[in-house]
VOBA-1610 file (N, C-alpha, C; in pm, whole numbers, padded with zeros to 5 digits, always signed):
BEGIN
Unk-02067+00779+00648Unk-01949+00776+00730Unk-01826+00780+00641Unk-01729+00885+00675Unk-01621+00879+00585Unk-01513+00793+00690Unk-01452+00686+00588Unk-01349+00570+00610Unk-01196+00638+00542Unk-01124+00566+00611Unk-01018+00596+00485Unk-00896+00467+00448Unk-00853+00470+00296Unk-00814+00375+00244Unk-00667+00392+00214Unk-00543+00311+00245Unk-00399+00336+00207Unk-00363+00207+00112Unk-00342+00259+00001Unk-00306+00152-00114Unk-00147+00177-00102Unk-00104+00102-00077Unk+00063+00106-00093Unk+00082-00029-00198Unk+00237+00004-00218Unk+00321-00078-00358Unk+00433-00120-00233Unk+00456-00261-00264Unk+00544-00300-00168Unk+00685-00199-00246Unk+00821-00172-00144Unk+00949-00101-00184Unk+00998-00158-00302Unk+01132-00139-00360Unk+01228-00148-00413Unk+01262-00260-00364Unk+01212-00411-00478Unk+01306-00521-00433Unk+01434-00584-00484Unk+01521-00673-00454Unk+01650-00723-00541Unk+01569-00838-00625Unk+01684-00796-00730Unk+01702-00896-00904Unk+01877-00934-00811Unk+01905-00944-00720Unk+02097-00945-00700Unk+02086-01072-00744Unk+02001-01222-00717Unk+02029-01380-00688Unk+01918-01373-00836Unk+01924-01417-00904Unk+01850-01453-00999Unk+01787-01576-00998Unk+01868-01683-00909Unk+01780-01807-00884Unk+01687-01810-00726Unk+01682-01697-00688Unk+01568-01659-00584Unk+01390-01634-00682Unk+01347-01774-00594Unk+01180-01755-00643Unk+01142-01583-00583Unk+01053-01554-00718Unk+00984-01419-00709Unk+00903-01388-00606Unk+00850-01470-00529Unk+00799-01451-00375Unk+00862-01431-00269Unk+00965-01481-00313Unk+01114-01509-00214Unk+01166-01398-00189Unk+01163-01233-00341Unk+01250-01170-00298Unk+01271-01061-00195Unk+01402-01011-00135Unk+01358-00931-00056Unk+01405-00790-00089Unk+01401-00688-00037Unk+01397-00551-00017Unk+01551-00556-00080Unk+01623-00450-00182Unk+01731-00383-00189Unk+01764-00314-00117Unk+01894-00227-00139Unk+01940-00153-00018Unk+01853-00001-00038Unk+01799+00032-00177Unk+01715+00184-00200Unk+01596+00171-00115Unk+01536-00023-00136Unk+01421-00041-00096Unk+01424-00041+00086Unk+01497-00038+00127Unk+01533-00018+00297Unk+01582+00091+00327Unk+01582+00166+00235Unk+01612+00349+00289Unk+01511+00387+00231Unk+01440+00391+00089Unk+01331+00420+00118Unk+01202+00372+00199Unk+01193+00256+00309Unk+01134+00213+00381Unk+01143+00306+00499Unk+01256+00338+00543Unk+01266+00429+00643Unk+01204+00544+00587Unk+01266+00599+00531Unk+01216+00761+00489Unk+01037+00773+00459Unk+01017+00660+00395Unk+00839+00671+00394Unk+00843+00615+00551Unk+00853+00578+00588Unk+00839+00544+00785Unk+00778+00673+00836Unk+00883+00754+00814Unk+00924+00881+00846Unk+00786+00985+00819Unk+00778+00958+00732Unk+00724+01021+00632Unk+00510+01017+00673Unk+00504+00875+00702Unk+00400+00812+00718Unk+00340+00884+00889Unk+00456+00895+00966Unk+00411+00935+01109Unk+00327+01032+01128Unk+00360+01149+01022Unk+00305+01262+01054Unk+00145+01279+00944Unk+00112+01120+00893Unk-00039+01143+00838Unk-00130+01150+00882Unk-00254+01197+00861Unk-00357+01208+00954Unk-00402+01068+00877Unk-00521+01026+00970Unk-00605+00915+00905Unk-00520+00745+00941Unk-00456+00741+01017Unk-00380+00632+01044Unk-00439+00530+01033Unk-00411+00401+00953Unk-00495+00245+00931Unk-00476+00184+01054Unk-00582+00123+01121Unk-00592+00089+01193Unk-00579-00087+01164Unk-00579-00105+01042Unk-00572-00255+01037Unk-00463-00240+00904Unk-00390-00385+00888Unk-00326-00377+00766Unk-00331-00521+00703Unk-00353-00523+00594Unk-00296-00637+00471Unk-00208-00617+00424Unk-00154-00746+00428Unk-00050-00726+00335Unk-00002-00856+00214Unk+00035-00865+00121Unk+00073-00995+00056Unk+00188-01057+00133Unk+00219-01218+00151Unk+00323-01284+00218Unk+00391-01329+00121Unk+00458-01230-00007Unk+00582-01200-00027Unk+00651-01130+00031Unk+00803-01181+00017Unk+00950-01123+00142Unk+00931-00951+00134Unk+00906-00870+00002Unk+00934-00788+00030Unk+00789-00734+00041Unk+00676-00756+00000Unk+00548-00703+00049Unk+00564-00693+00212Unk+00594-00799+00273Unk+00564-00808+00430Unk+00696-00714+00506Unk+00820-00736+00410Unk+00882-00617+00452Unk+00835-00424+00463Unk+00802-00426+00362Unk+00711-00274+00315Unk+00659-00250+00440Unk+00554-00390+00524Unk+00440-00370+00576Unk+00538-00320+00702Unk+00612-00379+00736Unk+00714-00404+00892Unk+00682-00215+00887Unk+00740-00150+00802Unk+00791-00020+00777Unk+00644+00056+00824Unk+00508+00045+00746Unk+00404+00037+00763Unk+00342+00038+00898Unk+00347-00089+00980Unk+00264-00113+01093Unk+00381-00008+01197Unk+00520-00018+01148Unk+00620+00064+01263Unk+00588+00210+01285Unk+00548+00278+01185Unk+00468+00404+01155Unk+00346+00472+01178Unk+00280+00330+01164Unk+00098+00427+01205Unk+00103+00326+01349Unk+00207+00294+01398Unk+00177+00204+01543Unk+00055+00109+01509Unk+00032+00027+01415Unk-00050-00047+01436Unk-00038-00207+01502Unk-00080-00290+01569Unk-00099-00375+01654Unk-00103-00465+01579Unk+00060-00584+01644Unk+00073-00682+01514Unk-00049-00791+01494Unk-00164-00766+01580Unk-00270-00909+01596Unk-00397-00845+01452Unk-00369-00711+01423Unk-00409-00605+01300Unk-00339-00629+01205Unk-00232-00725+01183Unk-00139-00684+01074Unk-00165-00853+01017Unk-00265-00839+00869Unk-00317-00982+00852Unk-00241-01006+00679Unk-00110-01078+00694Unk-00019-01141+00565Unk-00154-01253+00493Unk-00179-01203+00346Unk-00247-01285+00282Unk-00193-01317+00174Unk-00164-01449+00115Unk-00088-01536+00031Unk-00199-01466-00084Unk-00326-01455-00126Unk-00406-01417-00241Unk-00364-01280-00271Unk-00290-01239-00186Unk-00244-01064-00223Unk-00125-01064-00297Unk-00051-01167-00354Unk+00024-01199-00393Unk+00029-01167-00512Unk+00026-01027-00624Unk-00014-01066-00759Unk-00175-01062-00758Unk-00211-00985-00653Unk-00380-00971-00659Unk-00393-00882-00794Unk-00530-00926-00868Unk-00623-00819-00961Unk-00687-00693-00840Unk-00687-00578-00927Unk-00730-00501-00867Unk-00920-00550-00816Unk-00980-00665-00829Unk-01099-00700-00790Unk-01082-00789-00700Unk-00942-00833-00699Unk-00923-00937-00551Unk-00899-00843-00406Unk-00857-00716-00452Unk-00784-00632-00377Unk-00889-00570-00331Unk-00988-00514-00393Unk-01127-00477-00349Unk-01202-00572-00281Unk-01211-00709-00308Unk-01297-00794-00227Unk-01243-00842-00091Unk-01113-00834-00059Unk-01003-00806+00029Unk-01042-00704+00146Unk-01052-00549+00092Unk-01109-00453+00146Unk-01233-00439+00190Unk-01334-00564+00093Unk-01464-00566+00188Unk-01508-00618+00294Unk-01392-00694+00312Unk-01390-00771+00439Unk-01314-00738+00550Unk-01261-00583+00537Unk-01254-00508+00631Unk-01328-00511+00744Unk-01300-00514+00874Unk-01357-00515+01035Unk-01479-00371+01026Unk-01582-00418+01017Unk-01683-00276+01048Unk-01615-00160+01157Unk-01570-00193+01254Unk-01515-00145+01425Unk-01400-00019+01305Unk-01304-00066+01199Unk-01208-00016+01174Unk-01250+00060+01040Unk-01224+00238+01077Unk-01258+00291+01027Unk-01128+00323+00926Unk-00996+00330+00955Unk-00929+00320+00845Unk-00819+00197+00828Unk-00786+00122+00710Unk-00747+00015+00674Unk-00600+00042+00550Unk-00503-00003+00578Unk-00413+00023+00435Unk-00357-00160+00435Unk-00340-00127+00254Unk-00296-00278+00174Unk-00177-00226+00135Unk-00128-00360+00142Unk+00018-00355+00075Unk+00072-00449-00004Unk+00066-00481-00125Unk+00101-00547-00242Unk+00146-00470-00351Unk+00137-00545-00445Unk+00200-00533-00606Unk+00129-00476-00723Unk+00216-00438-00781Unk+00148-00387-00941Unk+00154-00532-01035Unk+00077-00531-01115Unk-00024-00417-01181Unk-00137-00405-01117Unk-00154-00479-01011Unk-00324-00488-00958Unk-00313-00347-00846Unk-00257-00321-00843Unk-00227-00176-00742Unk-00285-00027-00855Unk-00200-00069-00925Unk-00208+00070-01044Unk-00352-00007-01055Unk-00351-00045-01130Unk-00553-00112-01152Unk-00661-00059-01063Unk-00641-00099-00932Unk-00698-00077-00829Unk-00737+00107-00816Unk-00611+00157-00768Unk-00614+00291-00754Unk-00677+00410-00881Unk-00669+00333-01015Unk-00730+00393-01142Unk-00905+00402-01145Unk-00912+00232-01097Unk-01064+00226-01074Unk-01113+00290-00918Unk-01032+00316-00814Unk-01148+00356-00719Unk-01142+00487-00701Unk-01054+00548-00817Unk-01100+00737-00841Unk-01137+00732-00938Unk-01164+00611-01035Unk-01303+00591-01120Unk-01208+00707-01278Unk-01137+00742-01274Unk-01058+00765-01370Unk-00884+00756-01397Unk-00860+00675-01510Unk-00728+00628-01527Unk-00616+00783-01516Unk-00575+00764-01422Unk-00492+00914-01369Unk-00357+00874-01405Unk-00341+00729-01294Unk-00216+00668-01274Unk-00178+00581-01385Unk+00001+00605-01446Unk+00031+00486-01550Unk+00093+00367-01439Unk+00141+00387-01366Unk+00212+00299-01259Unk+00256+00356-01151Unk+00201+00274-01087Unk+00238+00294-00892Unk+00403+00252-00848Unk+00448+00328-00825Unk+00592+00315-00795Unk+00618+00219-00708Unk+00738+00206-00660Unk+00773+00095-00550Unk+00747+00233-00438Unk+00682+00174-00316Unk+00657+00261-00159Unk+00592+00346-00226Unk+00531+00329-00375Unk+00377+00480-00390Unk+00306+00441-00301Unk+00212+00562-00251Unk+00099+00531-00162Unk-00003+00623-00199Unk-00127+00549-00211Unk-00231+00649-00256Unk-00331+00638-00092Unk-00388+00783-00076Unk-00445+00749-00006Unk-00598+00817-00042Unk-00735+00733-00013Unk-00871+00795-00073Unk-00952+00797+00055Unk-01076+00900+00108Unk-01148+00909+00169Unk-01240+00821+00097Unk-01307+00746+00127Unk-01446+00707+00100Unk-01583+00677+00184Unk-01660+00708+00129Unk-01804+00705+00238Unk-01886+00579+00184Unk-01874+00521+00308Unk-01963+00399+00301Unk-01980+00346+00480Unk-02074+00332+00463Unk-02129+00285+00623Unk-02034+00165+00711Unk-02033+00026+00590Unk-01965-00081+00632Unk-01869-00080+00512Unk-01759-00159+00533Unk-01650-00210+00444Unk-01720-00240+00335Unk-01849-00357+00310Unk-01916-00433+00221Unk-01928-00354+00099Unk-01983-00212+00144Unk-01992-00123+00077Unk-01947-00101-00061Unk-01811-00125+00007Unk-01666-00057-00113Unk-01679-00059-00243Unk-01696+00004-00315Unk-01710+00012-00497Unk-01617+00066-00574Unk-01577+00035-00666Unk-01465+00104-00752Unk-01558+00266-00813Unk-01490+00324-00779Unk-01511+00512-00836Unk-01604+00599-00740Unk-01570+00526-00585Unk-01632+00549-00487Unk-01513+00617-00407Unk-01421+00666-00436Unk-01313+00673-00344Unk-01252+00819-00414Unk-01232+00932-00300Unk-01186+01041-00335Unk-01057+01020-00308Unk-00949+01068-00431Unk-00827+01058-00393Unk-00748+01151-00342Unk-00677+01188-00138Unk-00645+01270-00122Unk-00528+01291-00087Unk-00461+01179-00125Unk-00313+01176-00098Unk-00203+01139-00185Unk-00156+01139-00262Unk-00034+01029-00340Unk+00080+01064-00281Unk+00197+01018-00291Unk+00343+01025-00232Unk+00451+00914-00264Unk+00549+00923-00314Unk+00612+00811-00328Unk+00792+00857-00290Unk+00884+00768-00244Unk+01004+00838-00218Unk+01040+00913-00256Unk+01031+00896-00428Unk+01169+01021-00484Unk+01059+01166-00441Unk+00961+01126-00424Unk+00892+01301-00382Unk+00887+01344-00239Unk+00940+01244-00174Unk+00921+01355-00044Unk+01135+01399-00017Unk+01105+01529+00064Unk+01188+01631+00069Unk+01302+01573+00097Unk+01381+01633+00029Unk+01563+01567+00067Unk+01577+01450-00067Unk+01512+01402-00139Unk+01514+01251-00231Unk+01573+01314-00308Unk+01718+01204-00333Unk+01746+01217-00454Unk+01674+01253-00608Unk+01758+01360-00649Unk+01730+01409-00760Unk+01832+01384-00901Unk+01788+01332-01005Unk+01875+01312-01109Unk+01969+01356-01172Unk+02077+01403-01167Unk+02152+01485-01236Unk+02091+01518-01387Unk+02111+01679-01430Unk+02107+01711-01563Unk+01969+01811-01486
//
């Protein structure tokens, strides 16, 4: 049975308050326009997650808002986990195995480095140096149940991150 998997990087968050705890912080103003524009962006994917994780940092769960607003997913589907916080890419996988059998596609939403980690090991070759803020990888994988899930088990058929979709600012020079 082919499943499918959405690894997202929570957006662009603020450094503005420097005495704001790192869990605490929330979305910048790039990180809330590019929230919209991947919104945008996200509507027209095939393969829509039917369930979502996300870490319950301010701006992970923000990312997600952008996320569940896009593939219409159902907020009683939309499950904030404090261990996603700074997950290893093996917390993030054991996360995913406990995916709902019923739900054939699932997307996470947390942090690097366990993101870049993650996405290196489940196309089973180091492709990616770092997952951007709002990168999203997306992989088909075949496995019957969630339990399944293995690192270098996952075809990768999507990547995308703001500055690449159409209209994004481009750098001068």
């Amino acid at each position: 049975m082919t499943r499918h998997l959405w690894i997202i990087r929570h957006a662009k968050s603020s450094w503005q308050d420097p005495g704001t705890r790192d869990h605490e912080r929330p979305l910048n103003a790039r990180g809330e326009r590019d929230g919209a524009r991947m919104a945008a962006h996200l509507v027209s994917c095939a393969d829509p997650p039917q369930w979502l994780f996300t870490s319950t940092a301010r701006r992970a769960a923000a990312t997600a808002r952008f996320v569940q607003q896009a593939f219409d997913i159902a907020p009683e589907q939309v499950i904030a986990l404090e261990h996603l916080y700074h997950a290893s890419a093996q917390t993030v996988l054991t996360q995913l195995q406990e995916t709902p059998a019923a739900c054939n596609s699932v997307a996470l939403v947390a942090h690097n480095p366990g993101l870049t980690d993650f996405v290196n090991a489940m196309a089973a070759e180091p492709w990616l140096a770092n997952l951007p803020t709002f990168g999203t990888a997306h992989f088909q994988v075949s496995v019957e149940a969630w339990h399944e899930l293995r690192f270098g088990t996952g075809t990768l058929t999507a990547f995308f991150a703001p500055k690449q979709l159409p209209g994004a600012a481009q750098p001068p020079g």
